[in-house]
N, C-alpha and C positions, 0 to 999 in steps of 0.2 A: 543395249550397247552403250559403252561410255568412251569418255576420252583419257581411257590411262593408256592408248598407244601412242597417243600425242606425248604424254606427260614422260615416256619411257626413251623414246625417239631422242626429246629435249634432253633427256640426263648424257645418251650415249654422244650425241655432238657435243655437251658439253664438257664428256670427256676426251673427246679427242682434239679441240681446243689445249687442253692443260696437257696430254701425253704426248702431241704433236701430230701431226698430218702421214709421219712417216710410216704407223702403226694401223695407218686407216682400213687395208687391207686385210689384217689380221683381227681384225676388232669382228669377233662372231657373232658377240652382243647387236652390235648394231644392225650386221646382216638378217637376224630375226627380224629386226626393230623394224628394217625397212619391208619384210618380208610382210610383218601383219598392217605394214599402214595399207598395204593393197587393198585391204578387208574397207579402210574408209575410202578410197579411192573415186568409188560411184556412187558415194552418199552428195558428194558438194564439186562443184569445178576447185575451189580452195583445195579438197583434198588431194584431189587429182591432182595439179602443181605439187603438192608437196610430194608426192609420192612421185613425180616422175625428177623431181631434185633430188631428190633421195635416190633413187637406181641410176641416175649420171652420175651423182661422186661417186659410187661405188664402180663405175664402169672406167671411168677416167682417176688421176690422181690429180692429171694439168689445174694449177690456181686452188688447188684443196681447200687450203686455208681460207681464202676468200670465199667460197661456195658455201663450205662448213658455217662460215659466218654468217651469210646470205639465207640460207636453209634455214640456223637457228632464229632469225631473226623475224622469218616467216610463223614458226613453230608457235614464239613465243608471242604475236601480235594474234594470233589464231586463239589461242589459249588464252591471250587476256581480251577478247571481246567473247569469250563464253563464261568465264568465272571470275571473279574478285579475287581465288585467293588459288594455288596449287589442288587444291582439293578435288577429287574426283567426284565427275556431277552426271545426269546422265545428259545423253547430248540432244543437243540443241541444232536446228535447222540454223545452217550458217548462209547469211544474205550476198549474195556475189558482190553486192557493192561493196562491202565490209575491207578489206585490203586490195586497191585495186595495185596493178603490177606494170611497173616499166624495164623490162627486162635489163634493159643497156645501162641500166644507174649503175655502177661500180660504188661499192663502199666509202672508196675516197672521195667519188664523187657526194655522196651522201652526207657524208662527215660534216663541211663545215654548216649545213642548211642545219642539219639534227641539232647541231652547237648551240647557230642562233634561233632555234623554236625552243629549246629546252634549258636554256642557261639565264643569268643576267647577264648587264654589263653594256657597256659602249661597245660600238662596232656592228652589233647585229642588224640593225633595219638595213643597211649597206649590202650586207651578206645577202640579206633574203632580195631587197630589191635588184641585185644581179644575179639572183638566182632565176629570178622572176622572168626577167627579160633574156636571158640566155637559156636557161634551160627549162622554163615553164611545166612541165612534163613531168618535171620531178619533183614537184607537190602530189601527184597519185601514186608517185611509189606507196608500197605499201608499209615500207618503214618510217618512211613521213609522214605518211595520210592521216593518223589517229592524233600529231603535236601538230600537224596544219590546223586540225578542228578546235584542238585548245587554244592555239593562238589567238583565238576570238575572244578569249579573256587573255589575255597576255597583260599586264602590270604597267607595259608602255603605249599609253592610250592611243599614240598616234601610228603605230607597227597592227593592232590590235586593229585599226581601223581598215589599215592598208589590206589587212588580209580580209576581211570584209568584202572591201570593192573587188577583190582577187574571185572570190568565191561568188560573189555578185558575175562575175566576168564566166566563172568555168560553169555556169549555167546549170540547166536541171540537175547535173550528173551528180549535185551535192544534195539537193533537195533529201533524199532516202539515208543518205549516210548522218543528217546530220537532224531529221528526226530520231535518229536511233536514242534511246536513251535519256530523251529530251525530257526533260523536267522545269516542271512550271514553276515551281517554288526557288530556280535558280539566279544566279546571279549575272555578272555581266557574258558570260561567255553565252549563255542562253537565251540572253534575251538580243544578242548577234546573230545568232542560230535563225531564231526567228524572225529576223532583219532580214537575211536573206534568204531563207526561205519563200518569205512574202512576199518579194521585189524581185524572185523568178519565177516563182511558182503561180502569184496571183491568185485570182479563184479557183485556181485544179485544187489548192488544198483548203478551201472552205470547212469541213468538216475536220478538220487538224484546229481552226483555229477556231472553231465552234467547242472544240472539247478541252483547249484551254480556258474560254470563258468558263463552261461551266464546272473546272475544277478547281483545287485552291491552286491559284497563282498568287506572283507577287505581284505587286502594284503596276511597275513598269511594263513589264511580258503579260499583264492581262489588259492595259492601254495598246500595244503594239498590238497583239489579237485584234481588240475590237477596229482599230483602224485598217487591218487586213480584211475586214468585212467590206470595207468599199468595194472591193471588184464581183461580188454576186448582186443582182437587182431583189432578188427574193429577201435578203441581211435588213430590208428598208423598216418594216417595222418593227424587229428587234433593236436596230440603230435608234429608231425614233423615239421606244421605252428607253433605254438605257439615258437616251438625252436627256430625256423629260424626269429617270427617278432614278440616275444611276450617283456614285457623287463627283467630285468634281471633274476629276484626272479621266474618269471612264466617258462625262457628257462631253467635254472636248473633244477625247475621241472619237466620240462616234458624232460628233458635228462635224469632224475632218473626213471621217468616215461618209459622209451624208452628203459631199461638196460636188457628188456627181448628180445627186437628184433633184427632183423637180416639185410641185405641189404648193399651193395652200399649205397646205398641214405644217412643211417643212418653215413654210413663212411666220406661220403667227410663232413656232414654238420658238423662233428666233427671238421673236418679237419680248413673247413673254420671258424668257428666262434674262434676255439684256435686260430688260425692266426691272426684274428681281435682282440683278449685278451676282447672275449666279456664272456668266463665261464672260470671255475676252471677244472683241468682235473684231480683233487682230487673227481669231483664226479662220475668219470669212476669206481671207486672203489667198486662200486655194477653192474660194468657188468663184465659176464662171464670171462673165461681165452680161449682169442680167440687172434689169430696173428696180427689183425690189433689193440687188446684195450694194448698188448703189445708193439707196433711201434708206438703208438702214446707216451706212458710211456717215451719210450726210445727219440723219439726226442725232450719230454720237458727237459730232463733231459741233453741232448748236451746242448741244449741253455743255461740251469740255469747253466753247466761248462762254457761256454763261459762265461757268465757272470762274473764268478766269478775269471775267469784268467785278465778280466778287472779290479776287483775292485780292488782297492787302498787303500780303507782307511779299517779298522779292523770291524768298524762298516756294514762297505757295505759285505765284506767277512760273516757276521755275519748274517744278513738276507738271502744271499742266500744260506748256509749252513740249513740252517731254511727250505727255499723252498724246495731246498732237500729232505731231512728229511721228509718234508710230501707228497712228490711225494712217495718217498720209501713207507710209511706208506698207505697211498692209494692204492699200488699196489699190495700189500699181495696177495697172491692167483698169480698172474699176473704172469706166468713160463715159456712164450713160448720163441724161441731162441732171438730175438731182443731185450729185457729187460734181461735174463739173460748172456749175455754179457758186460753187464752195470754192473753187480754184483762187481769185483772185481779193475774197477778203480771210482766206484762210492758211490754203498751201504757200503762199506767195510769204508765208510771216515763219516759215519752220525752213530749216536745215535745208541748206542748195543743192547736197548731194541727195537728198530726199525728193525737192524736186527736179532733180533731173533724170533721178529714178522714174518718177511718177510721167513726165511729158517722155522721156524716149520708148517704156513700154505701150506707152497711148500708143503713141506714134506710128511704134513699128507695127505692133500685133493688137490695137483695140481703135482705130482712126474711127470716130464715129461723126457724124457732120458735126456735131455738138464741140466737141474737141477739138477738130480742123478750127470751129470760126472762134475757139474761145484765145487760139492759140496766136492768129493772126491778128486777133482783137490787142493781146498782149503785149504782141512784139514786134509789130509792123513797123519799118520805120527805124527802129531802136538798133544801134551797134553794139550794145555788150556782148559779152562774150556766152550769156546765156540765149538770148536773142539768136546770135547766130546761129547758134547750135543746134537750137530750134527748126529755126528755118531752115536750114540748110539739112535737116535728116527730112524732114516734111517735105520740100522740094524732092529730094530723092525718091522717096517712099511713092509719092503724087505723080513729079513729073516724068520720070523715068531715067534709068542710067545714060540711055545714048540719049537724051539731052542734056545732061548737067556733064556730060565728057563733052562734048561740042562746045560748050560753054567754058570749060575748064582750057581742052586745048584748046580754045582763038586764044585763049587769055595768055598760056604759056608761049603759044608762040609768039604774039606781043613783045612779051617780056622773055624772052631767051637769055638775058645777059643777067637775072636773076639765077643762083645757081641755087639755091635755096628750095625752089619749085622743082630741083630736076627729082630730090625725093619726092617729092608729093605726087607728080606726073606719074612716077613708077607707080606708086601709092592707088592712087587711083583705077592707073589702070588694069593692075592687075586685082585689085580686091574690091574694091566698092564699085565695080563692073561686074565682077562675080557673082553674081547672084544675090543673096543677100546676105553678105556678110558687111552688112554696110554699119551699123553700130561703132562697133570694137575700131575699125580703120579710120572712120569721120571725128571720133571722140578722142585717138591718140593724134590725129593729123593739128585738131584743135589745141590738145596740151601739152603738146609738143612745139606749137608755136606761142604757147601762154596768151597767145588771144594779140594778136600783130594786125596794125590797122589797114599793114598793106594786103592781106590775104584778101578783104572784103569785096574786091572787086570779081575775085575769084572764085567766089562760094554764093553771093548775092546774084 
């Protein structure tokens, strides 16, 4: 059996588009047409829709036009996920994921979204993001569903991306549609495919990303692969060869890949390959806060001082105040004693938003005794506005919310005739009581007053 009742179906609606709806009933052509699609009907639930599209216009004429449209539009997404070209092939098991179906989309409704997945131009990310939000549902029509999956390479990187988190959001249900066809040797839309695939799928599809590595990929979608090997524990010795003899772009990966395991093994090959200056130890920054991912932190950072007691000219001082800088910014989280020793003749000399980065993540989610007393040691005493900040998340974090609100309101009521505090009171007590949403609320509370000497009474 083949699909020439498809391809015969698709000529007669397209003729009665051009002769008009009025003639629908008189068209014998079609009545066959629709007559032998019964024959596919129990081959696929796809068919089955079509055919029962197909014997309603013929029952009814109500909205012809629009159905006729809807019908062909079916026809023709059926026919281009079996063949490349009109030609007759024999057929192919069709995957029910393949056009899913929201009945209630109307054309019109469809219209302007099809516009902006298939056109250029200003205007469209607008389109889609209120499509998004009002009619969500109609990304699986099935006249959309095949330019939703393009859209992954779309031309405007920031629309391109949006659909990404979209498809990240509509969970497994894309997973199958959007291996279809997947090609390794592709370009950006593929190597999005495989973005989200991996970030809902995780290790259900270990063996998808197992037979990327081992085919030709391109560079990027065969790094994206081996990092998708993180979620299986069995991936650990394949990750460990590829570190140790893979080249550059693949041993990164599967060092990020690696960020959940544990071992000796995993320690020296650290050890050795920074030694050779064959990775970044900027990509340590997605493992744990463990003693040996701290002692490695801490002996890049003698070197890059060494370095920097050699350099001479201002330009040289200059990049490696730079290296610095984002050793610190990698380490966040990283609080165990060999790194925070480094805090006060290293971190203390690089960019404030670095560390402030580095003490509020300690803070919130790494407080190790090491930490607390290095922190106290720093800023005891001291009113700048880093100081505070400090103290004042750490009190939190420490003492707890119903004491630093007890302290806060004596203070407000004190001071009533301050109208100033009536924000912050709000502030307080609806957010940085909350549970721990205490970051984001403490840090705009602070720069939002640029640092005011009368607050200190209130946060100390």
């Amino acid at each position: 059996m083949n699909l020439e009742i498809l391809y015969t179906l698709r000529e007669r609606l397209k003729n009665i588009l051009i002769t008009g709806t009025s003639l629908l009933s008189e068209d014998f052509r079609l009545k066959k047409a629709v007559e032998e699609m019964a024959l596919l009907a129990k081959v696929a639930p796809v068919f089955a829709q079509i055919d029962a599209m197909a014997k309603a216009l013929l029952q009814s004429e109500r909205d012809a036009g629009e159905r006729v449209t809807d019908l062909l539009a079916l026809v023709n997404a059926v026919i281009e996920t079996q063949a490349d070209t009109a030609k007759v092939e024999e057929l192919k098991e069709i995957e029910s994921f393949v056009v899913p179906r929201v009945e209630r989309n109307s054309y019109k409704m469809l219209e302007p979204v099809m516009t902006a997945l298939t056109t250029r131009g200003s205007g469209r990310y607008e389109v889609l993001m209120n499509a998004r939000k009002l009619t969500p549902e109609i990304f699986m029509d099935y006249r959309i569903f095949p330019k939703y999956i393009q859209g992954l390479g779309d031309s405007y990187s920031e629309l391109a991306t949006q659909i990404n988190q979209w498809m990240k959001e509509d969970g497994k249900v894309m997973v199958a549609p959007l291996k279809r066809d997947f090609d390794p040797k592709g370009g950006t839309e593929m190597l999005s495919r495989l973005d989200v695939i991996a970030d809902v799928a995780k290790g259900e599809e270990n063996d998808f990303y197992l037979s990327i590595i081992n085919a030709e990929a391109s560079k990027n979608i065969r790094t994206r692969a081996i990092e998708a090997l993180r979620y299986q524990k069995e991936n650990k010795e394949l990750l460990l060869e590829i570190a140790e003899n893979g080249d550059k772009a693949s041993k990164e990966a599967a060092l990020k890949a690696l960020s959940r395991s544990k071992g000796s093994t995993l320690e020296r090959l650290w050890a050795t390959l920074l030694k050779k200056g064959k990775v970044s130890v900027e990509i340590l920054e997605e493992y744990p806060n463990e003693d040996w991912v701290s002692e490695i932190f801490a002996n890049q950072l003698d070197e890059e001082h060494q370095r920097l007691e050699k350099a001479e000219k201002k330009e040289d001082r200059a990049k490696v105040l730079a290296s610095i800088n984002s050793i610190w910014k990698a380490a966040a989280g990283k609080t165990r004693k060999a790194l925070v020793e480094k805090i006060e003749s290293s971190l203390m000399m690089v960019e404030e938003s670095t560390q402030q980065i580095y003490f509020m993540r300690g803070i919130m989610y790494f407080r190790t005794p090491e930490l607390v007393e290095k922190i106290h040691q720093l800023f005891d005493g001291k009113e700048d506005a880093q100081a505070v900040q400090n103290l004042f998340l750490l009190s939190l974090m420490e003492d707890g919310c119903e004491y630093r609100y007890n302290i806060v309101d004596n203070f407000l009521t004190i001071n009533k005739n301050l109208d100033k505090y009536d924000a912050v009171a709000e502030m307080i007590t609806e957010k940085i009581l909350d549970d721990n949403e205490l970051s984001k609320v403490y840090v705009m509370f602070l720069q939002e007053k640029q640092y005011d000497e009368n607050i200190l009474p209130c946060i100390l």
